[in-house]
Structure formats: structure tokens, C-alpha cells
N, C-alpha and C positions, 0 to 999 in steps of 0.2 A: 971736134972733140965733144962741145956737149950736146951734139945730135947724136951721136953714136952711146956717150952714156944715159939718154935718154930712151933711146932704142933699147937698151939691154937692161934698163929699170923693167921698161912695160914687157920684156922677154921675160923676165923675173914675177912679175905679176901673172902673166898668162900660165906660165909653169903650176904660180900656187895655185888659179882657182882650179886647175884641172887635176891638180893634184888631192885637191879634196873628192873629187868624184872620180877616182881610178877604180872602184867596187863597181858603183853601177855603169862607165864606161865597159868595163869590162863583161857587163851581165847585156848591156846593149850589141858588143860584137856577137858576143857567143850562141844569140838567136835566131843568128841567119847562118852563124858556122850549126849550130844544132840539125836548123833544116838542114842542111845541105849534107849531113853525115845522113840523117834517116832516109834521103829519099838517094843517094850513092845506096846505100844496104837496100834499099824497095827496088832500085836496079837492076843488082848484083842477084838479089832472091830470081828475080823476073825474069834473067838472062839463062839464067842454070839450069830453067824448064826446059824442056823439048823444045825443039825449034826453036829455042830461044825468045818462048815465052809471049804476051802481048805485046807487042811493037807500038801501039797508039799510048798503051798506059807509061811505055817507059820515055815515048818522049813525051808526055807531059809532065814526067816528073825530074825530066831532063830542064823543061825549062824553067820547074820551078829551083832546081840546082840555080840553074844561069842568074834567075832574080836575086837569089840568097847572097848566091856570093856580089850579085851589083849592088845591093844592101852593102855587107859588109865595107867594099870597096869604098861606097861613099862614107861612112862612118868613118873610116880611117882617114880618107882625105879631106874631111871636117878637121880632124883632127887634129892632123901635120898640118894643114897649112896655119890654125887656129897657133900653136906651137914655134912656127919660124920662128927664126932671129933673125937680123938685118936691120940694115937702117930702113928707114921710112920709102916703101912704094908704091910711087901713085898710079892706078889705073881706074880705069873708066870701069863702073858696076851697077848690076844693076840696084835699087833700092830696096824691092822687095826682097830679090832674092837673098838678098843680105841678111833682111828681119827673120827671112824663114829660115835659112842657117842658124841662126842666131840661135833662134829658138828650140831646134833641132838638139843645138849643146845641150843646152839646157833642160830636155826633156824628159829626162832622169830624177831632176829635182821637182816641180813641175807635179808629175805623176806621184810621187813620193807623198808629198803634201795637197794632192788633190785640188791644185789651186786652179780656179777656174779664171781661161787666161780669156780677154776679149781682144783679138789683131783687128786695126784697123790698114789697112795697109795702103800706101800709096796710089797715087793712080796710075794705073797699067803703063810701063813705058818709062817709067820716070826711072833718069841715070844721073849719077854725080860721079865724078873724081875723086878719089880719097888712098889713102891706103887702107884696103880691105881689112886686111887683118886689123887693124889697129880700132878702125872703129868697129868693128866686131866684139874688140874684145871691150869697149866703151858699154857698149848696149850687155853685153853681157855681164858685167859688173853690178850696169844698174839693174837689170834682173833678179841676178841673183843677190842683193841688199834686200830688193824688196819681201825674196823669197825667205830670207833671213826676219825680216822684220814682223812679215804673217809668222812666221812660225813660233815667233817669241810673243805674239798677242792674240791670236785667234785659233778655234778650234780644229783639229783633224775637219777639211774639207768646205771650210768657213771663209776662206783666202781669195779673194780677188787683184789680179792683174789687169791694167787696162796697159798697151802699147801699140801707138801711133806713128806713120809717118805722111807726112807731107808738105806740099812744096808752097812754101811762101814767100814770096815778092823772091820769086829766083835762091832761093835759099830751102835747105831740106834739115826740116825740123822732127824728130824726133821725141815723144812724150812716153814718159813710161811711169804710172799711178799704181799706186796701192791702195790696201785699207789695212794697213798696219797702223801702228802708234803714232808716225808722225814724225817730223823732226821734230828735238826739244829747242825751243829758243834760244839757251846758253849756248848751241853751238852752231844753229843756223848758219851765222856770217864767218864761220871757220871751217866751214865742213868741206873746204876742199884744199886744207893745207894740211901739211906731213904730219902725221902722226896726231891725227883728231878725230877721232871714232865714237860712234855711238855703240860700240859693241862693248859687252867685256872684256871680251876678251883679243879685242881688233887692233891691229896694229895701226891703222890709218893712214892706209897707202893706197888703196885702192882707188878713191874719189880723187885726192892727188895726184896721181898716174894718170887718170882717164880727163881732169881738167889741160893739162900738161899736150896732154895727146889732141886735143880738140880745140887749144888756143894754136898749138902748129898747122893745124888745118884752117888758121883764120878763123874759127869758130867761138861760141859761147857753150858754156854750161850750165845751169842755175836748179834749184829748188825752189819752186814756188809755191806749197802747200804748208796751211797753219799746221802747227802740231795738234796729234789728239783727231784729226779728222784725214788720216793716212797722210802720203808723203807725194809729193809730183814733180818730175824732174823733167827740165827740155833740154834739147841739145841740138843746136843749129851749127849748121855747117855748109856753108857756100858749094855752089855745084861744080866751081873752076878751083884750083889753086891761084890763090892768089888776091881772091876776092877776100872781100873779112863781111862775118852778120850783120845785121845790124844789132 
């Protein structure tokens, strides 16, 4: 019973962050359905000619149809799978590809705020056990805080992200840095219980949710940067179930 209400907190959680970005989701599908409408009508024109027209030009703009809508297709399945419900499943993935996903959500915001991101990404090959979604939605949480926290302290295009992964003593650490404001002190040693936010207007579930989600994987969470000089966060998490961080 509390795995399943646990699963359906962070099903709750995923729902809101996406649901703050349903505009520019939606400006993200609509530019590969875009191509794919002009180059059906560059077709359609091309086919109408005599002889039905260039045959080299239309399939190239046949296969640029084909990329648009494989565009599309992954955006969407970013999307649902980002989305599930279910209780916790574990499958073997890869590390990067996870970071690049990751980041993929979040490219909307990102772009938005001109925040210039630095990936460091693991070393080629590197797989752990987890449930996918779950720590997806972890790393994308802390993304988007830090994306909140340049925008409340530094200028249009001023913004810097650092995010890392890699494998240590058998364990796959995660670090994602800013140069926003900082944690403030008063709430350093709470910032990951219910309802403790630095936002205004934040309800304080997020950090909650995503500690929750990565002590079930045997893992750690923490914040380790002083206030006033950005914020840095790790998040380790064992490569097996079952193992715990150090």
C-alpha cells in the first residue's frame, strides 16, 4: 500500500511539472507536424505536373515527411512514457541516454531563458538498474529548480547549468549546479521535507517526492553548495537494486 501511494504522489508530481509547460510542449510538436504539412502540399503541387512532376525532388521531400513525423513520434513518446503511472519498474538503461532525454523535456525552458547548459556525460557504456521514469523525473525536477532559481536572479541569457554523471566506486552519481542565489541556510537541513520551499509561491513537494523516489532505489540526495555562490546538488544511486550509496 505505501509503494503504490508512493507511485501515485510522484505520478502527481510528473503530471504538474508537465503541466506547466503544455504551450511550449505543444509549440515543440507542432514543428515537425508544420514541416510535414508544407512538404505533403510541395508534393501534392509536384505530383499535379505533367508526368507527374520531378520524382528526385519529391522523394526527397518524402523523406524529409518521414524525419518530421520520427520527430514528432519521439516527442510524444518522451512524453507518455515521462507521464506513466504504475508502481516502481526496474529496468536496465542506459545512463546517458537518460541525461539526454532528460534534457530533451526540458528544452523548452532551457531555450526560453537562454541558459547555457554544460553536460558532462558519463563514460560511454555505462548502465545501471533503476526505474526509468522515476529517476528522470528526479533529474528533471532538479533542472528545472535550478531553471527557476537563474530566472529569479540573473539576467535574460546570464544563466548557467552545469550537469554530470558518473560512476563511482560502483555507484552512478549525478551532479547538477547552478549560479542562481543559493540555498538560504534557514532551510538547507529541511529542503527535502513536505512542504519546505524556497519559492513563493512553492508548495514543497517536489524535493520531497524526488528524495522519497531515490532513498527506494537505495540512494542518497543532498545539497552541497553554500548560499550566495549558486546551489549543487548530487544524487547517487547504486547500479543493482539492492545495493545502498555510500
Amino acid at each position: 500500500m505505501l509503494r503504490r501511494r508512493e507511485a501515485e504522489l510522484a505520478h502527481v508530481g510528473r503530471l504538474g511539472m508537465l503541466g506547466e509547460a503544455v504551450a511550449e510542449i505543444a509549440h515543440e510538436i507542432n514543428q515537425p507536424l508544420f514541416s510535414i504539412h508544407n512538404f505533403s502540399q510541395a508534393c501534392l503541387s509536384e505530383l499535379a505536373k505533367p508526368a507527374g512532376g520531378n520524382q528526385a525532388e519529391i522523394v526527397g521531400w518524402l523523406e524529409r515527411i518521414r524525419t518530421a513525423s520520427s520527430r514528432a513520434s519521439q516527442i510524444l513518446r518522451r512524453i507518455t512514457g515521462f507521464v506513466r503511472s504504475g508502481e516502481r519498474s526496474v529496468i536496465d538503461c542506459s545512463v546517458n541516454d537518460l541525461l539526454t532525454d532528460t534534457l530533451e523535456l526540458i528544452s523548452w525552458r532551457i531555450s526560453r531563458q537562454r541558459i547555457d547548459v554544460d553536460v558532462r556525460p558519463a563514460p560511454p557504456g555505462l548502465r545501471f538498474q533503476v526505474d526509468r521514469t522515476q529517476i528522470q523525473q528526479v533529474l528533471m525536477n532538479l533542472l528545472l529548480n535550478a531553471c527557476d532559481a537563474i530566472e529569479q536572479s540573473q539576467p535574460l541569457g546570464a544563466g548557467r547549468i552545469a550537469i554530470e554523471a558518473n560512476d563511482t566506486d560502483g555507484v552512478i552519481q549525478f551532479v547538477v549546479e547552478d549560479n542562481g542565489p543559493g540555498v538560504p541556510d534557514d532551510v538547507r537541513d529541511r529542503l527535502f521535507e513536505p512542504f519546505v520551499s524556497t519559492k513563493q509561491d512553492g508548495m514543497g513537494m517536489g524535493l520531497a517526492i524526488c528524495r522519497s523516489i531515490v532513498e527506494r532505489h537505495g540512494g542518497k540526495i543532498a545539497v552541497v553548495k553554500d548560499a550566495g555562490n549558486g546551489a549543487r546538488f548530487t544524487v547517487t544511486i547504486p547500479k543493482r537494486p539492492g545495493q545502498q550509496a555510500a
